[in-house]
C-alpha positions in Angstrom: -5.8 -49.4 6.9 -4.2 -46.4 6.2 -3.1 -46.0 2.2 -0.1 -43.8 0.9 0.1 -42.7 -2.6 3.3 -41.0 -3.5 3.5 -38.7 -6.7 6.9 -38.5 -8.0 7.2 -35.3 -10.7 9.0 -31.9 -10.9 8.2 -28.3 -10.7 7.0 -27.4 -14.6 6.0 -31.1 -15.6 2.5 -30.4 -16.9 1.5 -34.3 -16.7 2.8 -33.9 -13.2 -0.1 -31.4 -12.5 -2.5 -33.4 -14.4 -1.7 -36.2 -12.0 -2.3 -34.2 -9.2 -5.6 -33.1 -10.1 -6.5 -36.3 -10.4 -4.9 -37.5 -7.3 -6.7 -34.6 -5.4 -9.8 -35.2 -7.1 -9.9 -39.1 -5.7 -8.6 -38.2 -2.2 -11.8 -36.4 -2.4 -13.7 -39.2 -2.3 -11.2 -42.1 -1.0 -9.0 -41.5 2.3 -5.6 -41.5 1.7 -2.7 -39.9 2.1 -1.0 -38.4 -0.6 3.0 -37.6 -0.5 5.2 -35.5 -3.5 8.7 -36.1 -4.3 10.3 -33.7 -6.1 13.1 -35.5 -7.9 15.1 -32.6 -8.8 16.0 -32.5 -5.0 17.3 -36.0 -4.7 20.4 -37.7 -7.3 18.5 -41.2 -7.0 15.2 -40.6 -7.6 16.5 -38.1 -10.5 18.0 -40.9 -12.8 15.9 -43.4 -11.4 12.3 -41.1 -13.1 13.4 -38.7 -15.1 12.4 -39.9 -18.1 9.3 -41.7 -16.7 7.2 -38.9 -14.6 4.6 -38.5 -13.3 5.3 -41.9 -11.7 2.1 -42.8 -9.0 3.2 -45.3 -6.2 0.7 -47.2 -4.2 2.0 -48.4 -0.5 5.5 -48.5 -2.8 4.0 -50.3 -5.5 4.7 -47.9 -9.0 1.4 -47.9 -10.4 1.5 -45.1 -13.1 3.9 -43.7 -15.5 3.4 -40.7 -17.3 -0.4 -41.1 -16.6 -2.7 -42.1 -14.0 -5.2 -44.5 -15.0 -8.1 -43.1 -12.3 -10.5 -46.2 -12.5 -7.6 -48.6 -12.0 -6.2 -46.5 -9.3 -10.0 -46.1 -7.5 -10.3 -50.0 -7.9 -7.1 -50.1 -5.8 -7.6 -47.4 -3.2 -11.3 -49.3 -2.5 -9.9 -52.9 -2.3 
C-alpha cells in the first residue's frame, strides 16, 4: 500500500525545515511519498494552519503540529 505524508509549512518556518529533515530522513528508510503545501498560496489552508505549522498529515490524518514526533510517525509508516 502506497502511504502519503503531506507537510503543510511556509517558506522561512524553521520548524518547517526541521520537519522536513526528518520527513526526508525516514523516507530514507520507509517508502512513501511525501507532498508540501505551501499555505501562503492557498486562503483555506492559510487560516486553517497558520498558527499550527508544521502540521504532518498521514493518508489525511493530521498527525503532527509544530513537531514531528519520528518514533510515532515510524510506528505508523511500518504498520
Amino acid at each position: 500500500m502506497s502511504r502519503t505524508v503531506v507537510l503543510y509549512g511556509r517558506p522561512g518556518c524553521h520548524l518547517c525545515d526541521d520537519a522536513r529533515e526528518t520527513l526526508e530522513r525516514l523516507r530514507a528508510e520507509l517508502a512513501f511519498a511525501l507532498e508540501e503545501r505551501d499555505i501562503e498560496q492557498d486562503d483555506e489552508l492559510h487560516r486553517r494552519y497558520l498558527e499550527r505549522i508544521p502540521v504532518v498529515a498521514l493518508d489525511g490524518e493530521e498527525l503532527f503540529d509544530w513537531f514531528v514526533d519520528e518514533d510515532e510517525l515510524r510506528r505508523r509508516l511500518a504498520a
